[in-house]
C-alpha positions in Angstrom: 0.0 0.0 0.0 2.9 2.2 0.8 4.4 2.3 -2.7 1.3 2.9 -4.0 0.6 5.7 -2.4 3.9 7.2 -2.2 3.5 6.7 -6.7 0.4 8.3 -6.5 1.5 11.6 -4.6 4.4 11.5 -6.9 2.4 11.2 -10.1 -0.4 13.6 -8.6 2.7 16.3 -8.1 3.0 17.0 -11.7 -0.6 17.6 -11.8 -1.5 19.7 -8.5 1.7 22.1 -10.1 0.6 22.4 -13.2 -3.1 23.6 -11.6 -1.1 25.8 -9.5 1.0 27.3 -11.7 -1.7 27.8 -14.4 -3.6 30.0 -11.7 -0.9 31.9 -10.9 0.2 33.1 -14.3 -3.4 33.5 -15.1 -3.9 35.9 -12.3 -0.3 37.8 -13.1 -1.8 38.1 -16.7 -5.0 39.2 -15.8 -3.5 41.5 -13.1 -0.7 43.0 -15.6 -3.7 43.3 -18.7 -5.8 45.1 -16.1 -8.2 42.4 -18.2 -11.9 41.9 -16.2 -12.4 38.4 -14.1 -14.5 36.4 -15.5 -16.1 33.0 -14.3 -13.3 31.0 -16.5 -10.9 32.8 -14.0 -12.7 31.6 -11.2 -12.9 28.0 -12.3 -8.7 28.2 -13.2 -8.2 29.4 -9.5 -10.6 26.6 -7.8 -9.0 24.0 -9.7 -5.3 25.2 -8.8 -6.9 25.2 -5.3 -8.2 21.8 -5.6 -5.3 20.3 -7.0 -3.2 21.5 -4.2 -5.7 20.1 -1.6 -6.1 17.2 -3.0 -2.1 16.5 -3.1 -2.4 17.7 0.4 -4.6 14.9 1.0 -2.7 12.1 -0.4 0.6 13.6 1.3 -0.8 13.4 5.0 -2.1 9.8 4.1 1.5 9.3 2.9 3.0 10.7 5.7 1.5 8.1 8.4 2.3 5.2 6.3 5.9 5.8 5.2 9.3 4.8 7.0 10.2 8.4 5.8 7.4 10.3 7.5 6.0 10.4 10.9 8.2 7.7 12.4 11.2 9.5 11.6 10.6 12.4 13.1 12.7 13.8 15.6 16.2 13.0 13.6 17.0 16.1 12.7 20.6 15.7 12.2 20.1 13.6 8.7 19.1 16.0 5.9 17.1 13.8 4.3 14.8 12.6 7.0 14.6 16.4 8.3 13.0 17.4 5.2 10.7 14.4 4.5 9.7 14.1 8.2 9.5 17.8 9.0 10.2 20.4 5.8 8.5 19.0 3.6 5.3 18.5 5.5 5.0 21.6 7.4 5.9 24.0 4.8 3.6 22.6 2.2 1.1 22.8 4.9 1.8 26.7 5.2 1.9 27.2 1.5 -1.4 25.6 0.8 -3.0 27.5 3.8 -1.6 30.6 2.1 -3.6 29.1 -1.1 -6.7 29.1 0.5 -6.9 32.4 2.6 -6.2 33.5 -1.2 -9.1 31.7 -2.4 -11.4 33.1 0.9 -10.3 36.1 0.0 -11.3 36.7 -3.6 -15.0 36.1 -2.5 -15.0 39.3 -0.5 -13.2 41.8 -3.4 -15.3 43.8 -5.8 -12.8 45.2 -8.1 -11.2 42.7 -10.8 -7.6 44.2 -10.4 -7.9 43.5 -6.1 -9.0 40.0 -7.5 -5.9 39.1 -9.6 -3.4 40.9 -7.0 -4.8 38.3 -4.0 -4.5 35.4 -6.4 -0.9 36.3 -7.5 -0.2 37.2 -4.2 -1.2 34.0 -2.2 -1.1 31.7 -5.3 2.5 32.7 -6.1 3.7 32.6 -2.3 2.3 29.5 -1.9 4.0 28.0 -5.3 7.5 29.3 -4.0 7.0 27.5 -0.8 5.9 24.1 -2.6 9.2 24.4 -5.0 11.5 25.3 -2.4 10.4 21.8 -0.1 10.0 19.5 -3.3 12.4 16.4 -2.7 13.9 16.6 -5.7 16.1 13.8 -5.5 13.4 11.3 -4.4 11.1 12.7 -7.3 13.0 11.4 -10.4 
């Protein structure tokens, strides 16, 4: 079940990215064209949301079932462990949280431009945070 998983929040990576990364350069565009947000810019920025939850998910089942997770924590003196027990976890916890207030707060602004600016804000934060704890070396 382990490797399954652990496949499955790898694969699910590329996609939960691609989502995220999609609604971030869609909100710099729109927010750069001063262009108008439309419903097709809502549904690009739920589904970037959604992605990264969803990963989330699969990452905190992953994180109870792996040698690498949970049960490692507390060795902080290995680089490796440190970042898939602790660095990995907690900051992609932060980023997506960072996601999400973004999200909650779109729902509140009237103006298009304030719209795109909380998106690129929080969306882009929260993608710098992902690609800064991605285990690159365990990914390929």
């Amino acid at each position: 079940m382990y490797e399954f998983i652990r496949e499955f929040h790898k694969g699910w990576a590329y996609i939960a990215l691609l989502l995220l990364v999609v609604a971030f350069v869609n909100a710099a565009i729109g927010l750069l064209g001063k262009k108008e947000f439309t419903p097709k810019d809502r549904k690009i920025s739920i589904m970037g949301l959604i992605g990264t939850h969803t990963q989330l998910l699969i990452g905190l089942i992953l994180y109870f079932v792996s040698p690498l997770g949970f049960s490692s924590l507390g060795q902080m003196s290995d680089k490796m462990l440190r970042l898939t027990s602790m660095e990995h976890p907690l900051i992609n916890i932060i980023a997506i949280t960072l996601i999400t207030i973004g999200w909650s707060k779109h729902k509140k602004l009237i103006t298009s431009e304030s719209k795109f600016k909380t998106f690129s804000i929080y969306y882009g934060l929260g993608l710098l945070l992902i690609l800064s704890r991605i285990p690159w070396n365990l990914w390929f």
